[in-house]
ChimeraX commands (.cxc) that place a marker at each C-alpha (Angstrom):
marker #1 position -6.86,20.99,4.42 radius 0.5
marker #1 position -6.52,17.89,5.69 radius 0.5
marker #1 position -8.40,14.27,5.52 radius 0.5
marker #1 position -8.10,10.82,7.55 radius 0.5
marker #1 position -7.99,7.18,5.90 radius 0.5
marker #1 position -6.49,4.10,4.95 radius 0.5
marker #1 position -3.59,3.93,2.43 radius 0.5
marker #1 position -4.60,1.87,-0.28 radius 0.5
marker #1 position -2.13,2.47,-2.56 radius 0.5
marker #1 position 1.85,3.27,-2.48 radius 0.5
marker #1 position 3.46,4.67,-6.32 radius 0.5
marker #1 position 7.11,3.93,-7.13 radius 0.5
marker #1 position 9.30,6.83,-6.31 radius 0.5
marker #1 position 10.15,9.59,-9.05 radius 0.5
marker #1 position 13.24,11.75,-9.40 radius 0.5
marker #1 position 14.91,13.81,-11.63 radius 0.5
marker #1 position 16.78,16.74,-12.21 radius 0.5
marker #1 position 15.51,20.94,-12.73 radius 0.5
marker #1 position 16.50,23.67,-13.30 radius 0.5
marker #1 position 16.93,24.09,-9.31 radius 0.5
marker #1 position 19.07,20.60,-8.91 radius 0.5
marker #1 position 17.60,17.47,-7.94 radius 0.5
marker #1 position 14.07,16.46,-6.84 radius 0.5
marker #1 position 12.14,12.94,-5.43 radius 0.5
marker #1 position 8.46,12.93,-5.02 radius 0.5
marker #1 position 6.10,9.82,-4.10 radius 0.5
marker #1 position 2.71,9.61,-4.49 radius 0.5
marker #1 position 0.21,7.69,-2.31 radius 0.5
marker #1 position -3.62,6.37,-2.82 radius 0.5
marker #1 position -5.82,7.05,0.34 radius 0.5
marker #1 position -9.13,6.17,0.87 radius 0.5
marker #1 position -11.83,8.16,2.93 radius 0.5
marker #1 position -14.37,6.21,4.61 radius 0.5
marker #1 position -17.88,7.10,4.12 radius 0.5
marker #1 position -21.08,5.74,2.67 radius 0.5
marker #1 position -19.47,6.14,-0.90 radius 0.5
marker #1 position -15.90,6.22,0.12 radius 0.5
marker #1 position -13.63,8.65,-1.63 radius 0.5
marker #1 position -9.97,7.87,-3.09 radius 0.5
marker #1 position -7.50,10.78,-3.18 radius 0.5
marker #1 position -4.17,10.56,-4.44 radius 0.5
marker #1 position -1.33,12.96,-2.69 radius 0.5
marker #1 position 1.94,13.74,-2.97 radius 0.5
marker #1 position 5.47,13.97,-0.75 radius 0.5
marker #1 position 8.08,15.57,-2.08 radius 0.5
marker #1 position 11.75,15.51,-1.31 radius 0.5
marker #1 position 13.15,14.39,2.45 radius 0.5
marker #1 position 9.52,13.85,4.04 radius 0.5
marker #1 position 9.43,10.37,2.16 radius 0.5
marker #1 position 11.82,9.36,4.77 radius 0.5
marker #1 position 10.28,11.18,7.33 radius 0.5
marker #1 position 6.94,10.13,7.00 radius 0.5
marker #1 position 7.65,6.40,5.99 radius 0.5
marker #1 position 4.16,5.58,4.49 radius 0.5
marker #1 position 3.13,2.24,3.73 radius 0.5
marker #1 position 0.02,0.40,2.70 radius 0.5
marker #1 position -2.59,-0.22,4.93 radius 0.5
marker #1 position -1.53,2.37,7.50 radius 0.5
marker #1 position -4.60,4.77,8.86 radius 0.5
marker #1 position -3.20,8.00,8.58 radius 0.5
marker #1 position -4.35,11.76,8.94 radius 0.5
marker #1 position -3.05,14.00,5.98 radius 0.5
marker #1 position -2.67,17.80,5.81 radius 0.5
marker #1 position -2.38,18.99,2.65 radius 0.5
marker #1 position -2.27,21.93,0.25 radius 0.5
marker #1 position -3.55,21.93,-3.34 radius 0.5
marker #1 position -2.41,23.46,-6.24 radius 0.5
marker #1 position -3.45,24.01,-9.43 radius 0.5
marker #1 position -1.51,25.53,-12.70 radius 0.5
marker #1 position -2.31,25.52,-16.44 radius 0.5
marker #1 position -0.72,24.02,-19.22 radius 0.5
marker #1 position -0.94,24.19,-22.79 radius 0.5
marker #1 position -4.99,25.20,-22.03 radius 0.5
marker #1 position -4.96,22.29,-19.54 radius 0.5
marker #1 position -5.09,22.63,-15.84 radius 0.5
marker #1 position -3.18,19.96,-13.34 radius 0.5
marker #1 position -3.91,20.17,-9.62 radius 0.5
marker #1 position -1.37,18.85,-7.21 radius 0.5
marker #1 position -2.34,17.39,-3.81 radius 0.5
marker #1 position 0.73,18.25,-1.76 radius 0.5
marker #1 position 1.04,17.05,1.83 radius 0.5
marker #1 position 2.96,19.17,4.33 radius 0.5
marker #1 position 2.49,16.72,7.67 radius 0.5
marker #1 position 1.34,13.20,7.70 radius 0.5
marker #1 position 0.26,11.62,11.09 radius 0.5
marker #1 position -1.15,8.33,12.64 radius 0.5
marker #1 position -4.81,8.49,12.82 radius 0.5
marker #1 position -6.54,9.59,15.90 radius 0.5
marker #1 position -3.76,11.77,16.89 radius 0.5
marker #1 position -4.74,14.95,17.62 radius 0.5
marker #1 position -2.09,17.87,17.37 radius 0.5
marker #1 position -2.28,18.88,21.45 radius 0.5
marker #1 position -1.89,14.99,22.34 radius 0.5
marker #1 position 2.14,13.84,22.46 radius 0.5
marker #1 position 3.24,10.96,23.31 radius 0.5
marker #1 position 6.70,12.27,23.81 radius 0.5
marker #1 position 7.94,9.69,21.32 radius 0.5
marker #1 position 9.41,10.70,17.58 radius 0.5
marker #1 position 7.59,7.83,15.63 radius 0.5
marker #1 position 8.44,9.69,12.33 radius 0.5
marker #1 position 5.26,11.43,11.39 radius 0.5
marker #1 position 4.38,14.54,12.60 radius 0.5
marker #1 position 6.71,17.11,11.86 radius 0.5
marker #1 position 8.40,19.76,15.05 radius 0.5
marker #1 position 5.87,21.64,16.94 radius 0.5
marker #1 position 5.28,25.29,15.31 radius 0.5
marker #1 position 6.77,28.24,17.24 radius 0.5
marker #1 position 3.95,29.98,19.28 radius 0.5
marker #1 position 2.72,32.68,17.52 radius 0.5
marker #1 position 3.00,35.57,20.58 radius 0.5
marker #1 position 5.67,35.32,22.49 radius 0.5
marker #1 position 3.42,36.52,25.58 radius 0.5
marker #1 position -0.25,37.40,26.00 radius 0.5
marker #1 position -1.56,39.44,22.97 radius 0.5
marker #1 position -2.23,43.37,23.53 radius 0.5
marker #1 position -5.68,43.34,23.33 radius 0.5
marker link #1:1,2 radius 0.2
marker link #1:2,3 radius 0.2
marker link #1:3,4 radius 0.2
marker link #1:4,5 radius 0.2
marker link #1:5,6 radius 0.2
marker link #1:6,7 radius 0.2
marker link #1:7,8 radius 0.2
marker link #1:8,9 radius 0.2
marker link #1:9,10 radius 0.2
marker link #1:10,11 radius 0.2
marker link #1:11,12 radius 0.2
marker link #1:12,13 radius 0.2
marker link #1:13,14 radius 0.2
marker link #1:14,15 radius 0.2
marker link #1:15,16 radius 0.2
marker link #1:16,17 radius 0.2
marker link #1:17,18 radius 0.2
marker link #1:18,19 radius 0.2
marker link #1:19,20 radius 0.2
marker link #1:20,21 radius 0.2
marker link #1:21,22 radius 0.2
marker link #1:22,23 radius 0.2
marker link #1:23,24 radius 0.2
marker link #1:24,25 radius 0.2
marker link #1:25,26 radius 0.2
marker link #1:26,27 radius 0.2
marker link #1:27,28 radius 0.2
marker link #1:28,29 radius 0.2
marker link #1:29,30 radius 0.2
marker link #1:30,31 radius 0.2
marker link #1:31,32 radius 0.2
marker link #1:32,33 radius 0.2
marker link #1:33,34 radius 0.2
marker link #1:34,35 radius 0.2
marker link #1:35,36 radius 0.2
marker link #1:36,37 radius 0.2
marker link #1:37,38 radius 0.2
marker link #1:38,39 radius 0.2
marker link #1:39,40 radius 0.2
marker link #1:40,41 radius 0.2
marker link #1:41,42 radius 0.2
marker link #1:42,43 radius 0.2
marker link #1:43,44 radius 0.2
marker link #1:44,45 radius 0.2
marker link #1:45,46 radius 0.2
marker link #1:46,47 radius 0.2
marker link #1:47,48 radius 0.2
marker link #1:48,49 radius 0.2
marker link #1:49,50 radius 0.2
marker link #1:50,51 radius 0.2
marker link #1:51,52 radius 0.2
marker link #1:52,53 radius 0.2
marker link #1:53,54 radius 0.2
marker link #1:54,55 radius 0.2
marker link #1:55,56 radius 0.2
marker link #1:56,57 radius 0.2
marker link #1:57,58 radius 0.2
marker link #1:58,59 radius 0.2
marker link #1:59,60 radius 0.2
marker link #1:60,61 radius 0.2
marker link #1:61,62 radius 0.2
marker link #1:62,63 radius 0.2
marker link #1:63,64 radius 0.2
marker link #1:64,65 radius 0.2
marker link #1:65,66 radius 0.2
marker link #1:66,67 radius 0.2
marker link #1:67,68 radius 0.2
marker link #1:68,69 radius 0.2
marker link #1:69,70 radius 0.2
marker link #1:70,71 radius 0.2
marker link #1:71,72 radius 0.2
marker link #1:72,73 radius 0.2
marker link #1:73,74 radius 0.2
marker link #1:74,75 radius 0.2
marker link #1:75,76 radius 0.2
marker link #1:76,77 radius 0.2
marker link #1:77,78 radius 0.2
marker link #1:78,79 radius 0.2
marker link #1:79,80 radius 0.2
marker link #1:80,81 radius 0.2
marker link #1:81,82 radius 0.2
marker link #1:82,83 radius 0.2
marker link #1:83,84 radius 0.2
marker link #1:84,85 radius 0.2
marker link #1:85,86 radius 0.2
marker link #1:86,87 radius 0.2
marker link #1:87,88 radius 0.2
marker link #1:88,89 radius 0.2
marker link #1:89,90 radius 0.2
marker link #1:90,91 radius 0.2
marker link #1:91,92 radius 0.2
marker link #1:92,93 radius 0.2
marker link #1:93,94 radius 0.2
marker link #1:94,95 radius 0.2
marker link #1:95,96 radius 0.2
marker link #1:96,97 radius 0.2
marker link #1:97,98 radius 0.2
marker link #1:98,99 radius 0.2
marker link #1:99,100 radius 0.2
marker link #1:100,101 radius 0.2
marker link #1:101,102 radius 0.2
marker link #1:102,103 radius 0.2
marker link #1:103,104 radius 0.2
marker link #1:104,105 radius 0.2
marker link #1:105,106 radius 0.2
marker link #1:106,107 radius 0.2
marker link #1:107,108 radius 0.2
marker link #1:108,109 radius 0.2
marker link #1:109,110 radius 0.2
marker link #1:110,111 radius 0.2
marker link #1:111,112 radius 0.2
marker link #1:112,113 radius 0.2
marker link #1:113,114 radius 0.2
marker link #1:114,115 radius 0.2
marker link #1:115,116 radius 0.2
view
């Protein structure tokens, strides 16, 4: 999934340790343009705070995956994002410069024509 707006917000890190070692996650406010514009707090987890460097007032594109699991009869849905870009920037457009945002371009998926 993925949406495009302005962040609005930018939450103090969070760490701690599991049962699988340590862990960092961040969690940022954006806010979706529209007639009745739309607020939707997501979450970074681990190195891609550095990597994506968000900060307030950027326009930024967010892919995301979301997640839901129950607890104690409650359910809690996460709003993970997996690649954070500038706005506007499509996935075949490259500038050729690393500006800290979109992550390595995914191995093609045939290595030649497919068979049919």
């Amino acid at each position: 999934m993925e949406l495009t707006g302005k962040i609005t917000h930018v939450l103090p890190e969070k760490s701690g340790t599991s049962a699988r070692g340590q862990w960092r996650k961040q969690e940022y406010v954006v806010e979706v343009p529209g007639e009745y514009p739309k607020q939707v707090c997501f979450m970074v987890w681990g190195d891609k705070i550095d990597q994506f460097r968000i900060q307030q007032g950027q326009e930024l594109t967010v892919s995301f995956d979301l997640e839901s699991r129950e607890y104690n009869g409650r359910w809690y849905t996460d709003v993970k994002a997996w690649r954070v870009q500038p706005a506007g920037q499509g996935e075949d457009q490259s500038s050729g410069q690393d500006d800290g945002f979109a992550q390595p371009d995914a191995p093609p998926l045939f290595d030649e024509e497919p068979p049919f």
